[in-house]
C-alpha positions in Angstrom: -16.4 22.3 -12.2 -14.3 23.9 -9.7 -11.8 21.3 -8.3 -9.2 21.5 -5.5 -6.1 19.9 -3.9 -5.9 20.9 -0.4 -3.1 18.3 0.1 -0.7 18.9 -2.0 2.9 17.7 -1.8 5.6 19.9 -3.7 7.4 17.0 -5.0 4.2 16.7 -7.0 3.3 19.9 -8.0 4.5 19.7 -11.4 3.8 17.1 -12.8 0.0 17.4 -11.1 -0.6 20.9 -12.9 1.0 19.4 -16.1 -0.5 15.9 -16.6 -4.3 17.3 -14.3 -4.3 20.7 -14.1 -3.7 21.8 -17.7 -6.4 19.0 -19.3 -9.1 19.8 -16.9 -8.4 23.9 -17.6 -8.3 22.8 -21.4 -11.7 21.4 -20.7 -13.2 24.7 -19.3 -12.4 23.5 -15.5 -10.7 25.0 -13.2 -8.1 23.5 -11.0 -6.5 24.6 -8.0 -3.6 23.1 -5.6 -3.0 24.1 -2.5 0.2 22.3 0.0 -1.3 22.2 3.1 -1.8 19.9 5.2 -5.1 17.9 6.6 -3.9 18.3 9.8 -6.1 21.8 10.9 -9.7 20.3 10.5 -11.0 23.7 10.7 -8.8 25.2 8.0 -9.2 22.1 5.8 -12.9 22.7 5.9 -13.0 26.0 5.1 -10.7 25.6 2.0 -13.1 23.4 0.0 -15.7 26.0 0.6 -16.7 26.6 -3.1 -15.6 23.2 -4.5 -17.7 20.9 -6.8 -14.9 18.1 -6.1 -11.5 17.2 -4.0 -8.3 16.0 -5.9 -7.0 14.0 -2.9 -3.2 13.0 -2.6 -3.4 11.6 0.2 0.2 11.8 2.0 -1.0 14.2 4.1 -3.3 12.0 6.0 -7.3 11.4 6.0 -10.0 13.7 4.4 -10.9 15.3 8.2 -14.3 13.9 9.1 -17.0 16.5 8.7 -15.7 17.7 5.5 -17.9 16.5 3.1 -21.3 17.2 5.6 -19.8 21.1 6.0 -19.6 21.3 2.4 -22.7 19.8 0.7 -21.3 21.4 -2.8 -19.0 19.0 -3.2 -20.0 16.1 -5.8 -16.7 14.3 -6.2 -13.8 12.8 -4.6 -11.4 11.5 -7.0 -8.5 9.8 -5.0 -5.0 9.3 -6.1 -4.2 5.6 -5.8 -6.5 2.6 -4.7 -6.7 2.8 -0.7 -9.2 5.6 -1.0 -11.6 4.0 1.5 -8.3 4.3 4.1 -8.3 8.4 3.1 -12.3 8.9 2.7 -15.4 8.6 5.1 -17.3 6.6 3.1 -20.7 6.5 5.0 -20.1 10.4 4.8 -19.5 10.1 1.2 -22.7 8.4 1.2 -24.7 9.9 3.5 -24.1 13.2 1.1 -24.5 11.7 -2.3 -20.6 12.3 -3.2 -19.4 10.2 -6.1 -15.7 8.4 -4.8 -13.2 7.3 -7.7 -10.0 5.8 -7.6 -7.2 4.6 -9.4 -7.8 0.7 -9.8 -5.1 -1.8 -10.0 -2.4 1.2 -9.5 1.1 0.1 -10.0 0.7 -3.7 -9.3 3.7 -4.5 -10.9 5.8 -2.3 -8.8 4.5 -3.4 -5.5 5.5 -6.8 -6.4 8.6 -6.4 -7.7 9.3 -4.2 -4.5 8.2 -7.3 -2.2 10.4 -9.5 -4.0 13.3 -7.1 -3.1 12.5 -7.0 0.5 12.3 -10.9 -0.1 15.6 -11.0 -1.7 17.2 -8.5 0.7 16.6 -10.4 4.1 17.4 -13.6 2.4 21.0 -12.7 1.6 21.3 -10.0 4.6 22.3 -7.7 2.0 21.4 -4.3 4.1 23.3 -6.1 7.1 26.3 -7.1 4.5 26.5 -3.5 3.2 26.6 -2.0 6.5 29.3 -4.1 8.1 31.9 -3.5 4.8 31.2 0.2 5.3 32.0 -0.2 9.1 35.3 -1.9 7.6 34.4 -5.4 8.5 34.5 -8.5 5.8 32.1 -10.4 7.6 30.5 -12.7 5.3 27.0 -13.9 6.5 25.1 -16.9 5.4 22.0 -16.2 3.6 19.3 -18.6 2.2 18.4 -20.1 -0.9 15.1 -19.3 -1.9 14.5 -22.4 -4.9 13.2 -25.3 -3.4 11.8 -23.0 -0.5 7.3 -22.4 -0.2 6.3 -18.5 -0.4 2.7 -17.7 1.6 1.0 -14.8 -0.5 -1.6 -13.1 1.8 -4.1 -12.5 -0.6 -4.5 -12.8 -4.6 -5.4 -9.7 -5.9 -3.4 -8.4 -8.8 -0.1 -7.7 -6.7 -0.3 -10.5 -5.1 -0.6 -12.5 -8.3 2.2 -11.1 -9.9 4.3 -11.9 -6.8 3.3 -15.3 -7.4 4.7 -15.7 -11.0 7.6 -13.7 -10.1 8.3 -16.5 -7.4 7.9 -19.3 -9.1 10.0 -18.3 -12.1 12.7 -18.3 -9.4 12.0 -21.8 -8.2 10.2 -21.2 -5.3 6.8 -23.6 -4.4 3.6 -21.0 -3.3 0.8 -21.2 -1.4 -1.9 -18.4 -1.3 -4.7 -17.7 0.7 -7.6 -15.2 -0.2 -11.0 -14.9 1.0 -12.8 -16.1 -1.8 -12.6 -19.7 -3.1 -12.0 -19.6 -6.9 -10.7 -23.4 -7.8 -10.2 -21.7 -11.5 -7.9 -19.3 -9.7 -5.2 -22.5 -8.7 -4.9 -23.6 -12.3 -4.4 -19.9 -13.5 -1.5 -18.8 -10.7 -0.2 -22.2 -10.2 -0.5 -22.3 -7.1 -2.4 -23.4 -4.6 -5.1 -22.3 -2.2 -5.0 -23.3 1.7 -6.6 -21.5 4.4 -4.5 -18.8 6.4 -3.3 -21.3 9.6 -1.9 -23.6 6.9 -0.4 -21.2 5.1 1.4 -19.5 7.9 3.1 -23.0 9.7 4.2 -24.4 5.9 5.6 -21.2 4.3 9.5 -20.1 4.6 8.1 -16.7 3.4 5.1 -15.2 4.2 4.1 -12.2 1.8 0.8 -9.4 2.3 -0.8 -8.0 -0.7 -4.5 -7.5 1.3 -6.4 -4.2 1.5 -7.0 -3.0 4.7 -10.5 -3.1 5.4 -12.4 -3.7 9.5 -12.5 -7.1 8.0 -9.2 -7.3 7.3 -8.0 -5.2 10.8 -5.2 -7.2 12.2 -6.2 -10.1 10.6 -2.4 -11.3 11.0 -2.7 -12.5 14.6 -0.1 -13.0 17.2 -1.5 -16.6 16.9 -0.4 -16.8 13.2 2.7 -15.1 13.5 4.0 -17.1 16.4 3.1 -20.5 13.8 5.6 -19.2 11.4 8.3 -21.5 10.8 11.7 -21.3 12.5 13.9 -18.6 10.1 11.0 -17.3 8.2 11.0 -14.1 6.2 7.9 -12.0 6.9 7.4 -9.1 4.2 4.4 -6.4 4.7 4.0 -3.9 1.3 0.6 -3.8 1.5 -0.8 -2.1 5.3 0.7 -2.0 8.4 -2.8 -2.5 10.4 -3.3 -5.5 8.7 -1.2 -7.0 11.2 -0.7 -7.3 15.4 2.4 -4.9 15.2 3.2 -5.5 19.1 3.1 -9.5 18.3 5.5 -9.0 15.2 8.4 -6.8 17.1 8.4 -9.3 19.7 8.9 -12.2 17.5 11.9 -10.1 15.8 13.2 -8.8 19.3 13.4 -12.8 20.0 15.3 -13.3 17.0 12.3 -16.4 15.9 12.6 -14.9 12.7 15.3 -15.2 10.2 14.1 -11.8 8.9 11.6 -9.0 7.3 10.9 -6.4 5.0 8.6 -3.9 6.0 7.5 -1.1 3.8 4.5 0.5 5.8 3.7 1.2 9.3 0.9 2.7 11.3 2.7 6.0 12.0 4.2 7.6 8.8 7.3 8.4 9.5 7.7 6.2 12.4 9.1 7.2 15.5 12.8 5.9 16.1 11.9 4.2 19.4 9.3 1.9 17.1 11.7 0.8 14.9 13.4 -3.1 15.6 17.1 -2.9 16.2 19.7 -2.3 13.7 21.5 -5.5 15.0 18.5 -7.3 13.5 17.7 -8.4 10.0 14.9 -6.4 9.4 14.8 -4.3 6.2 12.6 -1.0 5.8 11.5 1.0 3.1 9.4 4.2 3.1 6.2 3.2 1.9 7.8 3.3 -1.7 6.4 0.2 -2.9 4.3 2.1 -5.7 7.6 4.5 -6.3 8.6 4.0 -9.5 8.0 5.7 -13.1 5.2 3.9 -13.3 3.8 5.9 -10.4 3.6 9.4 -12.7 0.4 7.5 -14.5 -1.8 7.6 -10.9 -1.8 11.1 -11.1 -3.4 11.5 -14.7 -5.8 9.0 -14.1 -7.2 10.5 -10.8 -7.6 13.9 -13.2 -9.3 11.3 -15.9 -11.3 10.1 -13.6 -12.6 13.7 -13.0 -13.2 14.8 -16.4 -15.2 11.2 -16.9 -17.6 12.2 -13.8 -18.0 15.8 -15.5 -19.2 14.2 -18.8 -21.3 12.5 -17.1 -20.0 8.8 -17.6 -18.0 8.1 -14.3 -15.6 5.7 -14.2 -13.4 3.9 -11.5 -16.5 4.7 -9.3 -16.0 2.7 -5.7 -19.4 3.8 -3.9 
């Protein structure tokens, strides 16, 4: 097979020819990476001219629509990560008989662990606390106590699972909501089930781990954010589109929260005149959730994923 990376980023370069490029070459395949971006439709199309399958980072943006129906070659889309359906058409997919893989349950562990720092951070104002001792000011804020206090977790996949044990090993009482009803689920996460409205007027914190699908589109409501409790902590790891971004700067601008973490946002980067103001106690990450050492594994995966399809045994297949 004749494979390509049109999107590649040259902070991964290495370790994408080392832990991808060299197996699939070992295995008679032929592997090449290119750092452009998907930006230029036109040029993007005409680079996978030739291709039997796209190795798709994804941190360029999209697969440009029209891709896969301009090059009918193409057999495989292996994706680096789990969101593929947020990178890849996947009627086109369909509509052209490409096979799409992905990398499932990708860094779970991270994620959560990241959340709870966002959690942690706004509830002791650390990034506000470091910034006035660097401005020369001993200023000491008063955080909250999270024991004793209920975390909401926005759906109970595996991040959101492992947020929940990670909580209540700290004290903290948790709700969840998800959108199917498992009663074996309760007993296993210790937690409990209640539907979204509830969960957004009882929690103190109020945690997403739900992928963004046109189900899922906004699902957070100005309605349900303006339920949240007095001083809550709202955290988003998971997709910014996943919630009314208008309704959530306005409940920050009105200081009705006690704070957030946010980690993703519908324009990556964001513009400067989108972000809330520094006097606020809002804490923001780079979409690094997944950034960890654990993240080198995504990337051999995604090239595993490859070599299964060309064996003939596909695996991690999500159409």
């Amino acid at each position: 097979m004749r494979i390509v990376c049109i999107d590649g980023d040259a902070q991964y370069r290495d370790i994408v020819m080392r832990d991808v490029g060299a197996p699939l070459a070992a295995a008679g395949h032929e592997f090449d990476w290119f750092e452009e971006s998907f930006a230029d439709r036109d040029a993007t199309i005409a680079r996978a001219a030739g291709y039997d399958a796209l190795y798709v980072v994804g941190d360029q943006g999209p697969v440009p629509a029209g891709l896969l129906d301009a090059n009918p070659q193409l057999s495989l889309v292996s994706f680096v990560g789990t969101g593929a359906r947020r990178f890849v058409a996947m009627d086109e997919a369909e509509r052209n008989h490409v096979t799409v893989t992905n990398v499932p349950d990708f860094a779970s562990q991270s994620v959560a662990e990241h959340a709870l720092a966002l959690i942690f951070a706004a509830a002791r104002r650390i990034v506000e606390g470091d910034e006035l001792i660097r401005d020369g000011r001993w200023q000491k804020n008063q955080g909250l106590k999270l024991a004793g206090r209920t975390l909401g977790v926005v759906g109970a996949g595996a991040i959101g699972a492992r947020l929940v044990a990670m909580a209540r090993g700290i004290g903290m009482d948790v709700v969840y909501w998800s959108r199917s009803v498992d009663p074996a689920r309760d007993e296993r996460l210790g937690a409990r089930r209640v539907e979204l409205g509830e969960l957004f007027a009882v929690s103190d914190v109020v945690s997403l781990h739900l992928t963004h699908t046109p189900e899922t589109d906004r699902i957070i409501s100005r309605e349900l954010l303006s339920s949240m409790r007095q001083n809550a902590i709202f955290v988003n790891t998971a997709r910014a589109e996943l919630v009314d971004n208008d309704a959530l700067a306005d409940l920050i601008a009105s200081n009705s929260l006690f704070g957030a973490g946010i980690d993703v946002f519908v324009e990556e980067p964001p513009q400067p005149d989108q972000l809330p103001s520094v006097e606020s106690n809002v804490v923001l990450s780079a979409h690094v959730g997944f950034h960890t050492d654990e993240a080198d594994d995504v990337f051999r995966i995604a090239g595993e994923n490859i070599l299964a399809f060309a064996s003939g045994a596909p695996v991690n297949v999500i159409n």
